[in-house]
C-alpha positions in Angstrom: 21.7 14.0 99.9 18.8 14.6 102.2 17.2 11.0 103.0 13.4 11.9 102.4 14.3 13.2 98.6 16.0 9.8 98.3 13.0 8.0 99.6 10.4 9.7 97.4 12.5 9.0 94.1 12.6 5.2 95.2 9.0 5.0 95.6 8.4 7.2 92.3 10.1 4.4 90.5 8.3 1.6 92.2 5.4 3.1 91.2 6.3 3.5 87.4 7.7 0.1 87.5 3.9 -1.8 88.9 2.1 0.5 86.4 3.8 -0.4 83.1 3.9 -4.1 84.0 0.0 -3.6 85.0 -0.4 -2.6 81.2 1.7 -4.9 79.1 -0.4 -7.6 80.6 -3.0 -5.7 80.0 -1.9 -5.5 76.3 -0.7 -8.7 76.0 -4.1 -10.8 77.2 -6.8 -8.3 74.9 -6.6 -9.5 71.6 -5.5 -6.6 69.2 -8.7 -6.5 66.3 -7.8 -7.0 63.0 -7.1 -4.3 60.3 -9.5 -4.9 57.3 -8.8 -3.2 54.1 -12.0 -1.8 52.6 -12.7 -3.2 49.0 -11.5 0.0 46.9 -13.9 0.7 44.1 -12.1 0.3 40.8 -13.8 2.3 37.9 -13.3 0.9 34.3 -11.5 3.8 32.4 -13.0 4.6 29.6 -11.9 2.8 26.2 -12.0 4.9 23.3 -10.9 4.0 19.6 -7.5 5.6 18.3 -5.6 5.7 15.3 -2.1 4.0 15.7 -0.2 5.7 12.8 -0.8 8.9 11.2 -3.8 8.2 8.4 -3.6 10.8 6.0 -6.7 11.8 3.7 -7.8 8.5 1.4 -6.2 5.7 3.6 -8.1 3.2 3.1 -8.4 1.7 7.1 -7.2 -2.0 7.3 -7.0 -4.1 10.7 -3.8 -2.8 11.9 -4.6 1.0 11.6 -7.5 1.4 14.6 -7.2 -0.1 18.4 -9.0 0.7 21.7 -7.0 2.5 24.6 -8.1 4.1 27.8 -8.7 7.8 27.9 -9.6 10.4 30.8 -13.5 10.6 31.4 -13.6 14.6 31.4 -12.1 14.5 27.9 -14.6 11.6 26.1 -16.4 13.6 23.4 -20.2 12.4 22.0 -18.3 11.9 18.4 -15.8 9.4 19.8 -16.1 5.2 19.3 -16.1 4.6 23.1 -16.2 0.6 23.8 -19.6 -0.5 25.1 -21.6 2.6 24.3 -24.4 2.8 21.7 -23.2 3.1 18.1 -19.4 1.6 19.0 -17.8 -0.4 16.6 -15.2 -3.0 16.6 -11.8 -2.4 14.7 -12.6 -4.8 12.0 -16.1 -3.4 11.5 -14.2 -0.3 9.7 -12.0 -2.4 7.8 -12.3 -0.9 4.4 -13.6 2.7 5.2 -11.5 5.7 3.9 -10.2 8.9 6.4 -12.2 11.9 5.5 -9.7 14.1 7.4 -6.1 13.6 8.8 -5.9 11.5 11.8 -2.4 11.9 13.5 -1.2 8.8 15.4 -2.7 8.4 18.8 -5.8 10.7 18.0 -9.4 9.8 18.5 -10.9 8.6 15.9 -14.3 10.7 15.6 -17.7 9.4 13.4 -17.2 12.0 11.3 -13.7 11.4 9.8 -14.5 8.1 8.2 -17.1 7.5 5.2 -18.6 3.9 4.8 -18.8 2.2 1.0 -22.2 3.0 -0.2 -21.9 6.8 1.1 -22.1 9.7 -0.6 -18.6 11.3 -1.5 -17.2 7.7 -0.6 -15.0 7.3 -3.5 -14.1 11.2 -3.7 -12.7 10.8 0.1 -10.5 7.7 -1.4 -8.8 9.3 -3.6 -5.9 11.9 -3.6 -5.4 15.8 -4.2 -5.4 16.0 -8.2 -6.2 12.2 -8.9 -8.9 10.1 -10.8 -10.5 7.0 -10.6 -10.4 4.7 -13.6 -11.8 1.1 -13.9 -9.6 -1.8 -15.6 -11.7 -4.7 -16.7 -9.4 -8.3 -15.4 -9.7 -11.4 -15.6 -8.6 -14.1 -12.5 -5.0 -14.8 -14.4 -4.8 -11.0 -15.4 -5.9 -10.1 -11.4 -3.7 -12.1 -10.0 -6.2 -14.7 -9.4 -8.7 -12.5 -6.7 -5.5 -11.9 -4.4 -5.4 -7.7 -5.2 -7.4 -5.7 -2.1 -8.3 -2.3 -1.8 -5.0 -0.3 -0.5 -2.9 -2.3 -2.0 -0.1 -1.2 -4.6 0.3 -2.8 -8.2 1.9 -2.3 -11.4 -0.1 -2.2 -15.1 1.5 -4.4 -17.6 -0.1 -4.0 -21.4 0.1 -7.1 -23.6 -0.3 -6.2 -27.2 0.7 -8.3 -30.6 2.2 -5.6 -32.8 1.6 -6.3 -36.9 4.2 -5.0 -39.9 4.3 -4.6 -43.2 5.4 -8.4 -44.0 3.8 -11.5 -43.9 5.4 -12.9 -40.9 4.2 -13.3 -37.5 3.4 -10.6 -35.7 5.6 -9.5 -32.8 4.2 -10.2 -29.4 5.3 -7.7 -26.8 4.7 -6.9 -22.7 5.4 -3.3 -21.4 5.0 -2.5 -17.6 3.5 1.1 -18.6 2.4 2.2 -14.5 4.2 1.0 -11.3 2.9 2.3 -7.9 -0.6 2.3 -8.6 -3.3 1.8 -5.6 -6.2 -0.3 -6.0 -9.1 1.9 -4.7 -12.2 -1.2 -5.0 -12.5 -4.2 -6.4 -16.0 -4.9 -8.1 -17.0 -2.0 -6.0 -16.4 -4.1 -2.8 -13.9 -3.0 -0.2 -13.7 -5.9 1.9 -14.5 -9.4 1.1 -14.1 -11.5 4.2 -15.4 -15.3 5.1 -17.7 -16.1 8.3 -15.0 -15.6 10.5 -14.0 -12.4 9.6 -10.9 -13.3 7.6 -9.9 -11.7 4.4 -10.5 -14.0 1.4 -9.4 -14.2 -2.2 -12.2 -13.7 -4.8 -11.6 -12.9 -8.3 -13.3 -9.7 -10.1 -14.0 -8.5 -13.3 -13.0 -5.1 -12.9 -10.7 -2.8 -10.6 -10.9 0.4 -9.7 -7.2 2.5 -9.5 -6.3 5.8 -8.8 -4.2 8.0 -11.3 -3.4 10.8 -12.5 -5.6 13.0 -15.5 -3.1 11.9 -17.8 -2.3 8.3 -16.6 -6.1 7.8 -17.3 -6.2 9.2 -20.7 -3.1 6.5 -21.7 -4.5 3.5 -19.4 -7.7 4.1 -21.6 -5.8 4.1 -25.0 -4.0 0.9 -23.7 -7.5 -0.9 -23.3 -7.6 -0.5 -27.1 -4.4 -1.7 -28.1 -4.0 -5.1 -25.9 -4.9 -6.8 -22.6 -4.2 -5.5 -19.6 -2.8 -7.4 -16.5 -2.4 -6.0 -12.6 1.0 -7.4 -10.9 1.1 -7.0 -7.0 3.7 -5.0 -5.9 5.9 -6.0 -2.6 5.3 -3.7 0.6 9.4 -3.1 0.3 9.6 -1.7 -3.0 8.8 1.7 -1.2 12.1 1.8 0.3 14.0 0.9 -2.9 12.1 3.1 -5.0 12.5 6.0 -2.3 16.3 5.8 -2.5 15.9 5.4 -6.4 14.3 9.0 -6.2 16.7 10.5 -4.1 19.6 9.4 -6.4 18.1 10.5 -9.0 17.3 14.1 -7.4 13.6 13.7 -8.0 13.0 13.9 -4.2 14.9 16.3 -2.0 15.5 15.2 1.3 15.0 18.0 4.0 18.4 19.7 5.2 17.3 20.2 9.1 16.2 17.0 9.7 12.7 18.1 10.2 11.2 14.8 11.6 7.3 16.1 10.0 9.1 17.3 6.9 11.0 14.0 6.3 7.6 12.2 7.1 5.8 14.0 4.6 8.5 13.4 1.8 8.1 9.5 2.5 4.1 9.5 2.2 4.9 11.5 -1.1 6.8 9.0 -2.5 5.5 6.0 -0.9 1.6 6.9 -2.6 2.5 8.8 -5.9 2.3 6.6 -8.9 5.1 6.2 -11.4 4.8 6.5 -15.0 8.4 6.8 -16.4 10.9 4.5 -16.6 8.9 1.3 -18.2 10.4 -1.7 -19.1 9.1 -4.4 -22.1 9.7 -7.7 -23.3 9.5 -9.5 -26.4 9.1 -13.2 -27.9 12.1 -13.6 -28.8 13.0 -13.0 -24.5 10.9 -15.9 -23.8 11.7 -18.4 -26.4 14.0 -18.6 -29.7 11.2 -19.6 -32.0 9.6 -15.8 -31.4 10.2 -12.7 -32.9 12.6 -10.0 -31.7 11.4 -7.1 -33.7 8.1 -6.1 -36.2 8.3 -7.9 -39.5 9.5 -6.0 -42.3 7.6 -4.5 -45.2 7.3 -6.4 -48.4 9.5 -5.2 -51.7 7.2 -2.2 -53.2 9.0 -2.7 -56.9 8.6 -6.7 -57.4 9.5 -6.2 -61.0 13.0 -5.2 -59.8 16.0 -7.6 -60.6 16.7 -9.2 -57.8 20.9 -8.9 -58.5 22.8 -6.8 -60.8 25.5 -8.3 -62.4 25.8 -11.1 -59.7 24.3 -14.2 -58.4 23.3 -15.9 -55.1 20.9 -17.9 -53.6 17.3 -16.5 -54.1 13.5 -17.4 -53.0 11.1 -19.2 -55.9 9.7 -15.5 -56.6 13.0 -14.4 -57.2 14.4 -12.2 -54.7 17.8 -12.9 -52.9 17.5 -14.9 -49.8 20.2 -13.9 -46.8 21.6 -10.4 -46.0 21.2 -8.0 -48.6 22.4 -4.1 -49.7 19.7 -2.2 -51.3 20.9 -0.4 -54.5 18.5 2.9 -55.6 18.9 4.3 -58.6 16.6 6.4 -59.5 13.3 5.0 -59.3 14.7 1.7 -59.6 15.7 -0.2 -56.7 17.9 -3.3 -56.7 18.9 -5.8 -53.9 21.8 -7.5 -54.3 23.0 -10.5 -52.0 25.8 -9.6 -50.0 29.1 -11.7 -51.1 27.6 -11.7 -54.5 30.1 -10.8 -57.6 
């Protein structure tokens, strides 16, 4: 190899040696400046008010059914409740106002689809397609003491003291005559809550349920024949009395598992009221000194013998005391005591 190439490559990496120490001392001596993040602006989203279940027309709104979430600015519309804007409202604020139209879960919740108390239509938005309103006078042991809201579900017992023909005491009876029936008001209040906002028990004089045209012509019959008491119904009995329709084939459960058709059939059952299938009581279930049936009507014919051709025990008027066969013939009607001869 010729000696000059070799000397110029020697010198090349001299050179390139000296310069790269030269600049990591360089390097090394400057301090390096420090990397400062620039505060990033963070812009509140926008908190508008939603439903968090699927409200149907007449819910009445309780706590549970409305909460703030964020939602894209481009999309906030003038009729939403958007937190910290003029005319918001808090959740509880709109505890006891009804849906005016169907909210689906997760929708807005717009001015217009909820009506106040005290507005026009208010009670017509409560209640359901084809149902009435019909006011129950109650007293704080036949209201179950103040403890009934608005929304909830109850059943209508009629207490009634039924008379017969006899002198005996009359037969005292109970009949659950309505089960499933929602309590629209209470003393037309919708809420009644204590300085803190919680829900308080106050006893009213009247209630105000939904029915249906014919559950409201017999509820107002029954206000003539007795007293009328409201027992509260458990939030589970929907479940039990849903699969008491569907064995009984008064529901039909949807064959393609139609998630929306399966919902609907629930909400039918779960808010129809039931008006079959009552159940009663008498004295003689609560204690053995009461009646069991309706005293008997006295003996038309008094001047009948009381036996014919027998004896037995008999009462000071004459008449045969114990089990009896009556004996008709003709016009004449005879009683004779059973064992007699």
């Amino acid at each position: 190899m010729d000696v000059r190439k070799i000397a110029l490559l020697v010198g090349a990496l001299i050179i390139a040696g000296v310069t790269a120490f030269m600049a990591r001392s360089m390097f090394i001596g400057a301090a390096a400046p420090e990397a400062q993040a620039s505060p990033a602006v963070q812009q509140e989203a926008n908190q508008v008010m939603v439903a968090t279940r699927t409200l149907p027309v007449g819910t009445i709104i309780d706590a549970e059914m409305l909460r703030y979430q964020p939602w894209p600015e481009g999309l906030v519309q003038e009729a939403y409740f958007v937190r910290g804007q003029e005319g918001a409202a808090d959740p509880s604020e709109l505890i006891g106002t009804v849906v005016r139209t169907e909210i689906t879960a997760g929708q807005p919740v717009t001015r217009g689809s909820l009506v106040r108390p005290g507005e026009r239509g208010f009670l017509a938005a409560a209640l359901g397609p084809g149902m009435r309103a019909v006011a129950v006078p109650v007293s704080a042991s036949s209201g179950v003491a103040g403890f009934v809201f608005p929304g909830d579900r109850v059943d209508i017992v009629l207490t009634q003291e039924v008379e017969g023909g006899g002198d005996g005491a009359p037969l005292r009876a109970s009949e659950t005559i309505f089960r499933n029936v929602r309590v629209l008001a209470v003393d037309q209040r919708l809420d009644a809550r204590d300085e803190e906002g919680n829900s308080v028990a106050q006893p009213g004089s009247n209630v105000t349920l939904e029915a249906t045209p014919r559950m409201a012509e017999r509820i107002a019959v029954a206000q003539t024949l007795g007293q009328l008491s409201l027992s509260l119904r458990s939030l589970a009995d929907n479940n039990a009395e849903l699969e008491r329709a569907i064995a009984s084939g008064e529901v039909q459960v949807p064959q393609n598992g139609d998630p929306n058709a399966e919902r609907q059939m629930l909400l039918a059952v779960a808010s129809r009221p039931i008006d079959t299938g009552s159940t009663y009581s008498v004295g003689a279930d609560v204690s053995r000194f009461q009646r069991s049936t309706v005293p008997g009507r006295a003996r038309e014919n008094n001047s009948a013998p009381a036996a014919s051709g027998g004896s037995g025990p008999t009462s000071p008027d004459g008449r045969p005391v114990g089990p009896v066969v009556r004996v008709a013939r003709g016009n004449n009607v005879t009683l004779v005591p059973v064992g007699a001869r």
